[in-house]
C-alpha positions as CSV (number, residue, x, y, z in Angstrom):
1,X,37.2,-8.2,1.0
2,X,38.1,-10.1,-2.1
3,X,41.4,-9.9,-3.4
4,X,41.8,-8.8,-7.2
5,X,44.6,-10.3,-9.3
6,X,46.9,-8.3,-11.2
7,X,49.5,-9.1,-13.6
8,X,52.6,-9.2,-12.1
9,X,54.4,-9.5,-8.3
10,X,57.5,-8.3,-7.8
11,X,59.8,-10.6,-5.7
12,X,63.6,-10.0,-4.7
13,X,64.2,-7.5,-7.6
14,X,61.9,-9.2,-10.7
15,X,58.5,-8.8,-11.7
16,X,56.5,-12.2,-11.7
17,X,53.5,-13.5,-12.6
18,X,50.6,-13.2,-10.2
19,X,50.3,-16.7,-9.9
20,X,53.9,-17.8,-9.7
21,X,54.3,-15.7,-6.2
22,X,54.0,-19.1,-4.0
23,X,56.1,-20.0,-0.9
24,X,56.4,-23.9,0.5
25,X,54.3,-25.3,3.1
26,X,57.4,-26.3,5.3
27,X,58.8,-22.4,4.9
28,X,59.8,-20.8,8.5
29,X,56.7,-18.0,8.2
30,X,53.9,-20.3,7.9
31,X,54.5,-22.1,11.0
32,X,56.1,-19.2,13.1
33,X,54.2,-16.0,11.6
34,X,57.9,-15.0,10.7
35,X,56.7,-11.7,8.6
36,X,56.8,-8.2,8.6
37,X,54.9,-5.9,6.3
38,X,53.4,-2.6,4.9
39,X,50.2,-1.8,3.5
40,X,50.1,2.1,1.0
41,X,47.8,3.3,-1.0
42,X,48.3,4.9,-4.2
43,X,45.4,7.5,-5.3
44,X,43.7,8.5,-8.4
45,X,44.2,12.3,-9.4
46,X,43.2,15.1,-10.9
47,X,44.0,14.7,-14.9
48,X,45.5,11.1,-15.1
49,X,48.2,11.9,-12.7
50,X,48.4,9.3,-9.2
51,X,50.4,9.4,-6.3
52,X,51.8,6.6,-3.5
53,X,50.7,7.9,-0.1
54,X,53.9,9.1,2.2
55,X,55.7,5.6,0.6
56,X,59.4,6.5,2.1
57,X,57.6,6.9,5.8
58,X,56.2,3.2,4.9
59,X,59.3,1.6,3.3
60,X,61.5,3.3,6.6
61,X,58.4,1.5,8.8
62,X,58.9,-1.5,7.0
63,X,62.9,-1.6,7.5
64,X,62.1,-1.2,11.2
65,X,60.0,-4.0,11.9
66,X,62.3,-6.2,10.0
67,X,65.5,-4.7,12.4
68,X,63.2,-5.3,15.9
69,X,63.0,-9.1,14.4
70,X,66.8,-9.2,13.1
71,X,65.8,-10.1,9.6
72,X,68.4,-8.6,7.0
73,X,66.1,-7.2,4.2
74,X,69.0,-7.3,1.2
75,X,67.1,-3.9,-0.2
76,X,67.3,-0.4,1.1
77,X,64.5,2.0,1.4
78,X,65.2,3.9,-1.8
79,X,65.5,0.4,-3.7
80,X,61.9,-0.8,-2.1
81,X,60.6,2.5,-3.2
82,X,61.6,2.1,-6.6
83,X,60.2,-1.0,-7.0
84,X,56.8,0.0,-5.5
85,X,56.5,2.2,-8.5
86,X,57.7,0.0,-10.9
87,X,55.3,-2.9,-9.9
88,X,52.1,-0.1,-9.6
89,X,53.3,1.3,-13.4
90,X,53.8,-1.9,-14.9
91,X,50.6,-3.4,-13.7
92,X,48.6,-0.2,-14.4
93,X,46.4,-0.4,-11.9
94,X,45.2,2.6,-9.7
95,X,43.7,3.5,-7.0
96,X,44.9,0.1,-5.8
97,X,46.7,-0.6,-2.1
98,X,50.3,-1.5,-1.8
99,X,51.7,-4.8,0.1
100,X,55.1,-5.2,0.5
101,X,56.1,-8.3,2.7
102,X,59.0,-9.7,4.1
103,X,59.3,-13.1,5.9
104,X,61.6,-15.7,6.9
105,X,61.3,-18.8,3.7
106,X,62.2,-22.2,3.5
107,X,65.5,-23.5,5.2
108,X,65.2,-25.0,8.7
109,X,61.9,-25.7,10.8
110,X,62.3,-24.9,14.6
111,X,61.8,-21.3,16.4
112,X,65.7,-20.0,15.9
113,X,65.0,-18.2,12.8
114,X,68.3,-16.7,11.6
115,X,69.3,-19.6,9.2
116,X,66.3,-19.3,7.4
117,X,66.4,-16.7,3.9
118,X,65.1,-13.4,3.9
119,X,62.4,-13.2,1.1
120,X,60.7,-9.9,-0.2
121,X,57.3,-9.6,-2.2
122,X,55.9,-6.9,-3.5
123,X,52.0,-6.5,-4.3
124,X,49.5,-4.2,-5.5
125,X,45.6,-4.6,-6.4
126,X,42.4,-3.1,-6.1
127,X,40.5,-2.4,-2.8
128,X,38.1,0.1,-1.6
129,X,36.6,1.0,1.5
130,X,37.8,-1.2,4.8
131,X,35.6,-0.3,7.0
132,X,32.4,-1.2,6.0
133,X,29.8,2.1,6.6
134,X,28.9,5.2,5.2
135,X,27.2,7.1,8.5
136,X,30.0,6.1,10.8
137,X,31.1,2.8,12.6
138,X,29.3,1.2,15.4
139,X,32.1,-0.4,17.6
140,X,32.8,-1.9,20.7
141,X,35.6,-2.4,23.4
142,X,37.2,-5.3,23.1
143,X,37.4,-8.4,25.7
144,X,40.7,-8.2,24.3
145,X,43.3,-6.5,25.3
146,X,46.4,-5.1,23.2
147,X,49.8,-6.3,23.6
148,X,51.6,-6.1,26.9
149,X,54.9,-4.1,26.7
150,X,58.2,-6.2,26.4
151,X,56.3,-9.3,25.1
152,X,55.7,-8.6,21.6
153,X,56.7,-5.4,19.8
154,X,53.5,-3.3,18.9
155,X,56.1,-0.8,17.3
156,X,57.1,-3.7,14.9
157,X,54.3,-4.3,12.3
158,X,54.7,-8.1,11.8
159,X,52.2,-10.7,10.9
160,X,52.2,-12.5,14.5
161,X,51.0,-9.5,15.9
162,X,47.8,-9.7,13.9
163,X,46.8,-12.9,15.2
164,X,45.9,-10.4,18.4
165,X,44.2,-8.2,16.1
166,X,42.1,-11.2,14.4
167,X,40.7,-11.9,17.8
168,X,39.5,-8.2,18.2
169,X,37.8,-8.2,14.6
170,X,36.2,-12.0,14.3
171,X,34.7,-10.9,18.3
172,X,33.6,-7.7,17.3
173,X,32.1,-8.9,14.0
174,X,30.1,-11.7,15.4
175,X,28.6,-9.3,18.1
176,X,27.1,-7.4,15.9
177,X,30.0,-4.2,15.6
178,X,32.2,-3.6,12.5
179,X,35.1,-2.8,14.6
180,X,36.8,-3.7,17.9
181,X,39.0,-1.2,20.1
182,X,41.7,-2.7,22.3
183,X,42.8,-1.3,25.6
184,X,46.4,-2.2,27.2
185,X,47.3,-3.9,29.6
186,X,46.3,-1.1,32.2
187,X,43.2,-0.5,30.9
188,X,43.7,2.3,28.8
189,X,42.5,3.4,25.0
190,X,45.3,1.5,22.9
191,X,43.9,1.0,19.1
192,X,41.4,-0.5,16.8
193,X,42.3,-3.9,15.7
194,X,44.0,-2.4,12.4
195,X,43.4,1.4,12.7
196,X,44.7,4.3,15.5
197,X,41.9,5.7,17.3
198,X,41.4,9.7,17.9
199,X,38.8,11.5,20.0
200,X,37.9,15.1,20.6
201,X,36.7,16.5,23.6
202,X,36.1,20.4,23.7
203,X,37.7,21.3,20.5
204,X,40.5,19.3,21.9
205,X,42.1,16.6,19.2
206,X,43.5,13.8,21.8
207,X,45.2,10.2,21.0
208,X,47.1,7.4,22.7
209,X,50.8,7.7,23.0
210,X,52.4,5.0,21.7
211,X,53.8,4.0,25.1
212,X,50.2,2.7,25.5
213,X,50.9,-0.1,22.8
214,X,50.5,1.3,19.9
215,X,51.4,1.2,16.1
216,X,53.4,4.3,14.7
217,X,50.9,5.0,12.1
218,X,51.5,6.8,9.2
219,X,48.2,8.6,8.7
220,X,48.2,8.8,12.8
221,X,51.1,11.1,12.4
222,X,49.4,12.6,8.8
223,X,46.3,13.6,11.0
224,X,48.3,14.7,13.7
225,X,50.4,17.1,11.4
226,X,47.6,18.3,10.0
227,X,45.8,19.0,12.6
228,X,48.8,21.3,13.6
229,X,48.3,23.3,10.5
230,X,44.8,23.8,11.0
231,X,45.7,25.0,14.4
232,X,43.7,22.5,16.4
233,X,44.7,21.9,19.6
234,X,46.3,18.4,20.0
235,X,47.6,15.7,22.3
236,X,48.7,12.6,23.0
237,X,48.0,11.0,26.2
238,X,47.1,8.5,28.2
239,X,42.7,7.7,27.7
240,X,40.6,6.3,30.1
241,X,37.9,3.7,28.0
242,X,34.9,5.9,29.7
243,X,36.1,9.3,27.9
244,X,35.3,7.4,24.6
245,X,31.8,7.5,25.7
246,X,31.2,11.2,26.4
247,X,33.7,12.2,23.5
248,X,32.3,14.5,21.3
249,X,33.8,12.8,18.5
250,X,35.4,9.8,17.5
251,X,37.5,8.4,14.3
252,X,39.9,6.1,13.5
253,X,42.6,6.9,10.9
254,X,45.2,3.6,9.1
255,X,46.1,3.7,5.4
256,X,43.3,1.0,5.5
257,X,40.3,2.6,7.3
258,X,41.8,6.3,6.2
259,X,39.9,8.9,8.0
260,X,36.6,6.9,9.6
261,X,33.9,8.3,11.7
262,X,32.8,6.9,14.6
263,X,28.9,6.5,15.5
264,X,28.6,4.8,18.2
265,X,30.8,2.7,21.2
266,X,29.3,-0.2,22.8
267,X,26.0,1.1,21.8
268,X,26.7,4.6,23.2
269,X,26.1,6.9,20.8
270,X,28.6,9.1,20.5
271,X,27.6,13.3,20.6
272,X,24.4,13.1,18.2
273,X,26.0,10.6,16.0
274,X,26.9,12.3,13.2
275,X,30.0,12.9,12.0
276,X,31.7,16.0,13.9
277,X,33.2,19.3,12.8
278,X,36.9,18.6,13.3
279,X,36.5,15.2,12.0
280,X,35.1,17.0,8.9
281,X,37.6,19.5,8.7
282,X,40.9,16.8,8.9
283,X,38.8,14.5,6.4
284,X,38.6,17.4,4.1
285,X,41.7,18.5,4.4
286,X,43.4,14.6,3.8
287,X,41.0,13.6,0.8
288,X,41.9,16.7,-0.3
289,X,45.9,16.3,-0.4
290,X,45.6,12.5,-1.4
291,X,43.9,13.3,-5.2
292,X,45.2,16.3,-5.6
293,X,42.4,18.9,-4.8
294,X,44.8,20.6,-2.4
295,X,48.4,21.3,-2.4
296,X,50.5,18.9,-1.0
297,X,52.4,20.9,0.8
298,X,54.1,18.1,2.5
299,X,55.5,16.5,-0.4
300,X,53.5,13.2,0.5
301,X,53.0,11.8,-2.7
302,X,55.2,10.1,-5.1
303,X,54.0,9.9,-8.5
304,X,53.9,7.3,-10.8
305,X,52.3,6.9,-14.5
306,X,49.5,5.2,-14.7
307,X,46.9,6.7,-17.5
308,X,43.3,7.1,-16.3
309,X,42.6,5.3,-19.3
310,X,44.4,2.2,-18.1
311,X,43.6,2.0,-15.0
312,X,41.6,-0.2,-13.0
């Protein structure tokens, strides 16, 4: 979707101008995919209030990647959270998603990286729905698989590993589906190209392990505590690409795609295609914590000021 310019862009510890956040042609991320990243939403509330989904988890995620890929972020988690909600205050913009970024910049061309500087953007804008449908997505199974173990990281969320996950969207989108899932190497569920991917089966909550190439996600985990405290059974384990198909529900869950039904997998509809009770009940629940219906018993969200009046 369309990106929406905001005001400012906060870059190694000052806000900038939208427009001045440029990096050069020759710098060590455009030609090696040298980056790591994050992507949070912050949420409109109840009375002018908003809050930055589970940020710390995020920042900590962040940190991570950037330690699997030895780059020294000069910022500590507290520091990066601080300036998340300086950035979403000063442009006064909310709801609006969250990208902070850090990559290797301009110094030396060649695929040792560690001479290269450390750079760190922060953005934040504008953006709705990710996955485009209201009645549940009709997906497929990729001809792609995720990434095998020990090659590339899939616990690291960094910018060459997306290059994977643009293959699974651009084949999925040009035959016809708004989504692709990946299986591992073995054959087994792994993910959606940018989302976790859960099923139920007999009032049974289940989802790959992240053994099976998977990203830690943060509202992976959220659903999965959740579902915990509305005492449904769940589990991770190991799912065979058939068992999506006689599922009696599907859903994907990313800070992107948030909770997201499921319809139908390679044109197998799944259940009677609508969207299923524990689905319902976990969607409920999360919409509910996120603008404030519920209690956020979790302490998920950090607040930040930014009037109703002025936002975007």
């Amino acid at each position: 979707m369309p990106i929406h310019a905001t005001e400012h862009i906060w870059h190694n510890g000052t806000l900038i101008p939208w427009e001045d956040a440029t990096v050069h042609v020759m710098s060590h991320v455009v030609h090696y995919g040298s980056a790591v990243f994050e992507g949070m939403r912050c949420y409109q509330q109840e009375e002018g209030a908003a809050g930055i989904f589970r940020m710390p988890e995020h920042i900590q995620r962040l940190l991570d990647s950037a330690k699997i890929y030895r780059m020294a972020v000069p910022y500590n988690r507290d520091s990066i959270c601080t300036a998340c909600v300086e950035l979403v205050e000063a442009n006064k913009v909310t709801p609006c998603y969250i990208r902070p970024v850090a990559f290797r910049g301009y110094g030396e061309l060649g695929v040792f990286p560690l001479n290269n500087p450390v750079e760190l953007y922060i953005a934040n804008y504008p953006w709705g729905k990710y996955v485009p449908t209201d009645e549940g997505a009709d997906v497929c199974v990729s001809s792609w698989s995720r990434l095998a173990p020990n090659t590339m990281p899939a616990l690291a969320k960094a910018g060459a590993n997306y290059m994977n996950s643009q293959l699974i969207r651009m084949e999925a989108h040009l035959n016809g589906f708004v989504e692709g899932i990946a299986l591992d190497v073995n054959g087994y569920v792994s993910e959606g190209s940018g989302e976790n991917i859960f099923l139920v089966r007999g009032g049974i909550l289940y989802t790959p392990p992240l053994a099976n190439s998977v990203l830690a996600g943060v509202t992976r985990d959220s659903v999965i505590t959740l579902a915990r405290d509305l005492g449904i059974p769940c589990k991770e384990q190991t799912i065979p690409r058939e068992m999506l198909y006689i599922a009696d529900e599907v859903f994907f869950t990313g800070t992107a795609a948030e909770l997201t039904p499921i319809r139908s997998v390679d044109r197998i509809i799944i259940a009677d295609g609508k969207t299923g009770p524990i689905t319902q009940r976990l969607s409920e629940e999360f919409f509910g914590i996120v603008h404030g219906k519920r209690p956020d018993r979790h302490g998920w969200l950090t607040s930040v000021r930014v009037a109703v009046e002025e936002a975007a």
